[in-house]
C-alpha positions as CSV (number, residue, x, y, z in Angstrom):
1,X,-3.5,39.5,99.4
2,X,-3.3,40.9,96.3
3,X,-0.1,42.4,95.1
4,X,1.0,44.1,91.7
5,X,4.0,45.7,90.9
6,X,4.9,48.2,87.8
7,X,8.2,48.8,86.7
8,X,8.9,51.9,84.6
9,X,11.6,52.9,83.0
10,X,12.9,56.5,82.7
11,X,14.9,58.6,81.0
12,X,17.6,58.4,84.0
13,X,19.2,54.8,84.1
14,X,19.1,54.1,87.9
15,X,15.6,55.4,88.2
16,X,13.2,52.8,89.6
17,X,9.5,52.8,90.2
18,X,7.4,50.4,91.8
19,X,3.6,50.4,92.2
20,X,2.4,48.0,95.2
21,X,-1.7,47.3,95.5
22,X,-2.1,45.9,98.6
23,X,-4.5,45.1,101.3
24,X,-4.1,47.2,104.4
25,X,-3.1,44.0,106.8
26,X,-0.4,43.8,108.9
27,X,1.4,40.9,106.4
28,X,1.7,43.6,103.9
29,X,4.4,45.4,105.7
30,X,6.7,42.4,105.5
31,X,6.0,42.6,101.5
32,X,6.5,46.5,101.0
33,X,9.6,46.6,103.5
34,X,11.0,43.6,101.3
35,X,10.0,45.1,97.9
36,X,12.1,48.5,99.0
37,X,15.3,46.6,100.1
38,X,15.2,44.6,96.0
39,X,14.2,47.3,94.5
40,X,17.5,49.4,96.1
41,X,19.5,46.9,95.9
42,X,21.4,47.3,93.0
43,X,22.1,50.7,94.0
44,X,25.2,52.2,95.9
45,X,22.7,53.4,99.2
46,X,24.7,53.5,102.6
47,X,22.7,50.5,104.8
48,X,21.7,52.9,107.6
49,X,19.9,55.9,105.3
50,X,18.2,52.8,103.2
51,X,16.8,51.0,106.5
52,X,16.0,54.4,108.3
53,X,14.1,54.9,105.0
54,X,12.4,51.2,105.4
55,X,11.9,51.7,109.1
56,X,9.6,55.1,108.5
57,X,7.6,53.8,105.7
58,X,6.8,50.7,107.5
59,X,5.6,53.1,110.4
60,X,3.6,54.9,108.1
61,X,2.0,51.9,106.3
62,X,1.4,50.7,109.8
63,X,-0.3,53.5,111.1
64,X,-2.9,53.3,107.5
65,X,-3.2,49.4,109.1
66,X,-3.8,50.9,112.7
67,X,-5.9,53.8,111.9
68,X,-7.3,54.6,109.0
69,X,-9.2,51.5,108.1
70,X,-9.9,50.9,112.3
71,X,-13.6,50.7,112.0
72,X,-13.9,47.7,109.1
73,X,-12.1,45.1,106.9
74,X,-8.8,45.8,105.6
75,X,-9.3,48.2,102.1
76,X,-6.1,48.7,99.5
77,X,-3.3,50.8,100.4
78,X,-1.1,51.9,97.5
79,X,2.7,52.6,97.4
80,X,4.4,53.9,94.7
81,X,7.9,53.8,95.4
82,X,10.8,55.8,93.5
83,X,14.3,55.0,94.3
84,X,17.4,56.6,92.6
85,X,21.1,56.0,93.8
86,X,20.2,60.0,95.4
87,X,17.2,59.9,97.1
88,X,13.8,58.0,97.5
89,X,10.1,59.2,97.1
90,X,7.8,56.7,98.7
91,X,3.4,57.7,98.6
92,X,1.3,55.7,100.8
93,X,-2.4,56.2,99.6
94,X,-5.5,55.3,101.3
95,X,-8.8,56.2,101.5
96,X,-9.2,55.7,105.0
97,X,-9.9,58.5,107.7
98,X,-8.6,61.8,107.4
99,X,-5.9,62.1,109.0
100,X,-3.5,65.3,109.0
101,X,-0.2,64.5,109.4
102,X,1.2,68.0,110.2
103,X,-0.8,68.3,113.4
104,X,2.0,66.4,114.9
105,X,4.7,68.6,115.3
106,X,8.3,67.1,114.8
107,X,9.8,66.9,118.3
108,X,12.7,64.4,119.2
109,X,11.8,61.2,120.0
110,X,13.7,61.1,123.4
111,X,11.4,64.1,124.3
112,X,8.4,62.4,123.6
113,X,9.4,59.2,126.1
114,X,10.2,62.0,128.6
115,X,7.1,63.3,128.5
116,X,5.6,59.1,129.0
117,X,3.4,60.1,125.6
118,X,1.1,57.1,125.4
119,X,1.3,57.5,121.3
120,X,2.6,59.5,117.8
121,X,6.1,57.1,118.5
122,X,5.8,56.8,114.8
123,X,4.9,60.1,113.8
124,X,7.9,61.1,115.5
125,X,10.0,58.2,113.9
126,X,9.0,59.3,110.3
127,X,9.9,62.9,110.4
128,X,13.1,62.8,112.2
129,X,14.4,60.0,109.1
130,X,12.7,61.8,106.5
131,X,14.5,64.9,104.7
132,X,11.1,65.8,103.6
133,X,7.0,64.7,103.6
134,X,4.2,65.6,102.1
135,X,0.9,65.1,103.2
136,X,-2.3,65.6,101.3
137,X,-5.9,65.0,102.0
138,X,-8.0,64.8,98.2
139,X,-11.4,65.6,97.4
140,X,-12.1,62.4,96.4
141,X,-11.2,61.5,100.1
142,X,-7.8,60.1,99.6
143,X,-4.8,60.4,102.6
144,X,-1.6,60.8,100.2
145,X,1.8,60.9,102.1
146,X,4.6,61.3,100.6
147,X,7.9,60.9,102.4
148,X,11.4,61.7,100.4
149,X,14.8,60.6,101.5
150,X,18.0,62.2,99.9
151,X,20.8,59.8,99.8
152,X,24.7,60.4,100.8
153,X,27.1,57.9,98.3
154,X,27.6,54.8,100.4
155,X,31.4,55.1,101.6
156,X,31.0,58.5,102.1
């Protein structure tokens, strides 16, 4: 699997940025859930927002492993992960199948197991962590999601 990772420096001093090429295969997750957790390490994050954070963009990386690439051999998926001690903008790029994201309407996810749904757990998952998402389809037939988490200081 290959894996490179870019670290950029800013003009903010806590700002980091990581760039992840990786092949859209299930040992992948382990390597972009472990790559968020260093990267915010250093940084004052209250545990539960940073894993809530982990937990959705592992859904989301698992549903580009699930879905988009279903009909063939695992392709690159591409995180670029962002991560201040206030918030954290994680993209997840493929060029998989189209897929709209916002066709899935944010419901809670105790209504969904009431109502036995057989899928869209993670859907669901994503946008009641994230404070924000983003989801773009390019004409060069990319699926770009973006999913932003605004941080509390930890203690607080």
């Amino acid at each position: 699997m290959a894996k490179t990772q870019e670290r950029k420096k800013s003009a903010g001093p806590r700002l980091r940025k990581t760039v992840l090429r990786l092949a859209a295969q299930p040992d992948a997750l382990k390597v972009v859930r472990n790559t968020i957790l260093k990267e915010a390490g250093a940084l004052r994050i209250h545990p539960e927002e940073l894993y809530s954070m982990v937990l959705a963009v592992d859904e989301a990386c698992a549903n580009v492993i699930r879905h988009a690439y279903k009909d063939g051999p695992a392709r690159p998926m591409i995180i670029e992960i962002e991560i201040t001690s206030r918030q954290m903008s994680i993209v997840i790029r493929d060029s998989g199948q189209a897929f709209d994201f916002g066709e899935y309407p944010r419901i809670p996810v105790r209504e969904a197991i009431a109502q036995r749904a057989e899928r869209g757990y993670g859907i669901q998952i994503i946008k009641s962590v994230v404070d924000r998402w983003e989801h773009t389809r390019t004409k060069s037939g990319e699926n770009r999601l973006r999913l932003i988490k605004y941080f509390h200081p930890a203690g607080s």
